[in-house]
N, C-alpha and C positions, 0 to 999 in steps of 0.2 A: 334876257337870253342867258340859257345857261353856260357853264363854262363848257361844256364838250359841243354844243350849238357855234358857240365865238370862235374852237380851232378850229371846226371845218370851213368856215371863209377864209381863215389865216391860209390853210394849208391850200384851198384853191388859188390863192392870191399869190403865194407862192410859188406854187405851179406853172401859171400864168405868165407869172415873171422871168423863172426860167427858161420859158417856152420862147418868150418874147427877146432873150439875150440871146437863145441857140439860133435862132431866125434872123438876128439883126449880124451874129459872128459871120454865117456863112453867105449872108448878102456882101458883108463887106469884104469878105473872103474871093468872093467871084466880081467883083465890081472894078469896072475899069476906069472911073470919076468916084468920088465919094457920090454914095446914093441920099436919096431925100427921107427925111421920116418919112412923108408917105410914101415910098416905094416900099421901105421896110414895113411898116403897119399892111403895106398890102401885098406882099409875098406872104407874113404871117398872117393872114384873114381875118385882119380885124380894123375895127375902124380907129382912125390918127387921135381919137381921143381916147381909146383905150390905150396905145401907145405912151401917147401923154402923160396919163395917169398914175402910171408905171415907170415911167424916165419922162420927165418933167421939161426937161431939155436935152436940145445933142450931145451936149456938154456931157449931163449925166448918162446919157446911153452909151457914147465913148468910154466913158471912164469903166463904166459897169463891162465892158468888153472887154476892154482893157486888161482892169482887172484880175475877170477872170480866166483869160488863156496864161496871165503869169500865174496864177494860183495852180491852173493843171500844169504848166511846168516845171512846177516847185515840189509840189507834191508829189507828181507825175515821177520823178525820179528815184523817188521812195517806194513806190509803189510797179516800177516797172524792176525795180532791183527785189522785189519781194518775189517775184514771175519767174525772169530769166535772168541768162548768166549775163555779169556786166557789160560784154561787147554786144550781145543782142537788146538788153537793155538801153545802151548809147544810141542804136542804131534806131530803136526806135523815137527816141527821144527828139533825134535828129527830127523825124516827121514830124511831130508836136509845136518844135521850136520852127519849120518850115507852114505851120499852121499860121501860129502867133504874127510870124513877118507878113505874111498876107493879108491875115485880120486889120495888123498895122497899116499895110497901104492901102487898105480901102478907107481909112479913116483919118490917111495924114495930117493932112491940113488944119482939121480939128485938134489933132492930137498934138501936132507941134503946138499949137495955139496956146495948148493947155501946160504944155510942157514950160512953156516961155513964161508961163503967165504963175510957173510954180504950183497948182492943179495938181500935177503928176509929177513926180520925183524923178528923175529919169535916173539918176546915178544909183539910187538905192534898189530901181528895177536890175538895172544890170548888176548888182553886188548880191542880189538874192539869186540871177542866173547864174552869174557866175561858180555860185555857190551847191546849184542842183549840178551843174556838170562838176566840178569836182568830188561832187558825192560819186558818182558814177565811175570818176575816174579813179577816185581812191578804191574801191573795189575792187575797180579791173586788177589795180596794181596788186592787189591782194592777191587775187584768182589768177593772177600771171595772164589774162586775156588782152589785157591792155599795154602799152609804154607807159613805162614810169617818166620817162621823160618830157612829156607833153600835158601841157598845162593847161586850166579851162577857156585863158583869155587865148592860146592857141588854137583852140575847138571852135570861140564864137566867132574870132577871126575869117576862120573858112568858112563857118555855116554863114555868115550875111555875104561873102566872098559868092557862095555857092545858089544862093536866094536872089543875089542882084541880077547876074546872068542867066538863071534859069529861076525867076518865080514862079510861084504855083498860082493859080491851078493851071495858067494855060503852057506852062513849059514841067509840068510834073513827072513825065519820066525821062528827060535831061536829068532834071534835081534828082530823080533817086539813083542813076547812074552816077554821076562823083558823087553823091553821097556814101555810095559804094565804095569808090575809089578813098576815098576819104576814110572810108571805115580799115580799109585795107592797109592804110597807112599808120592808121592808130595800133596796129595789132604789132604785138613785137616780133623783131626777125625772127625767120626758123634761125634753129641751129646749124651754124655751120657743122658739117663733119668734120670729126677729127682727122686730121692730117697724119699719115702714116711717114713716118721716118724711117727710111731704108738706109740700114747699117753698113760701112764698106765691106765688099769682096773677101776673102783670104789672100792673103799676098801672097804673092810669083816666089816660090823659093829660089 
C-alpha cells in the first residue's frame, strides 16, 4: 500500500471518530440517566462494535468527551476573543461552558468514577478554566467592557450557580436569561454624572 493509499483510511478513521465523539457529546448532552453504548452507537447509525473499535470502553469514551468540550473551552476563548469584543466574547463562552456542564451530567457517574480513580485530573481541569475565563476577563479589563474587579473563580462560581437551577437543555432559556443578568453585572457602572455645584446667592446688603 502506498503511502497516499495508508492516509486515506487514517483520515476516514479519523472522521469517524470525530463523528462518533459529536454523537456520543450531544446524547449525553440531552440524557436524563447516563445512556448505554448501545444507545450511543445507535443514535449514531452504526453497529456497538464499530463503537467499540473506536472507544474500546465507556471509560475511554468519557474521557474522549471529556476531553474534548475542555479543549473547545480553552481554545474557545482564544478564538471567540479573535471575533468579538470581550463582553460579547464572555457571553458566548458562557454557552460553551453551559454545553460542557451538561455533557458532564449525562456522564456523571462514570466521570466521578474516573475522577476518584485519578483517570481525570479534576484540579488541573479547573486551573486550565479558570485560566480561559481570565483570558477574557483580562481583555475586557483592557477594552473597559468588563469589571476589573471580578475574578474567574467569581464567573465559575455563578456559571455552575446558574447550570444547577437551570440546566440545559431542558431549562435553556431560564439559563440564558441570568446568564443575561449575569452578563449585566460583569459590565462596569455607567458613569455617574457629574454633580453640579451651585455656588451661594449674592448677599443682602
Amino acid at each position: 500500500m502506498t503511502e497516499a493509499e495508508t492516509r486515506v483510511p487514517r483520515a476516514d478513521a479519523t472522521r469517524n471518530r470525530e463523528q462518533l465523539l459529536a454523537v456520543a457529546t450531544r446524547v449525553f448532552m440531552s440524557a436524563d440517566t447516563e445512556p448505554s453504548m448501545r444507545a450511543i452507537a445507535r443514535e449514531a447509525g452504526v453497529g456497538i462494535g464499530t463503537l467499540y473499535r473506536h472507544f474500546p470502553t465507556r471509560e475511554s469514551l468519557v474521557d474522549a468527551v471529556y476531553r474534548d468540550q475542555v479543549v473547545r473551552l480553552t481554545t474557545g476563548a482564544h478564538e471567540l476573543l479573535g471575533g468579538l469584543p470581550p463582553a460579547a466574547a464572555m457571553r458566548r463562552w458562557m454557552d460553551l461552558f453551559g454545553d460542557w456542564i451538561a455533557a458532564k451530567n449525562g456522564m456523571l457517574d462514570t466521570l466521578l468514577s474516573m475522577i476518584r480513580s485519578g483517570e481525570i485530573a479534576h484540579d488541573r481541569t479547573r486551573a486550565e478554566l479558570l485560566t480561559a475565563i481570565t483570558t477574557i476577563l483580562d481583555a475586557g479589563r483592557v477594552a473597559g467592557d468588563l469589571r476589573p474587579d471580578v475574578t474567574a473563580e467569581d464567573v465559575a462560581a455563578a456559571l455552575i450557580g446558574i447550570f444547577t437551577v437551570a440546566p440545559k437543555p431542558e431549562r435553556e432559556a431560564d439559563a440564558g436569561r441570568l446568564l443575561n443578568l449575569l452578563m449585566d453585572g460583569l459590565r462596569p457602572p455607567a458613569e455617574q454624572p457629574a454633580r453640579v455645584t451651585t455656588g451661594a446667592g449674592p448677599e443682602a446688603g
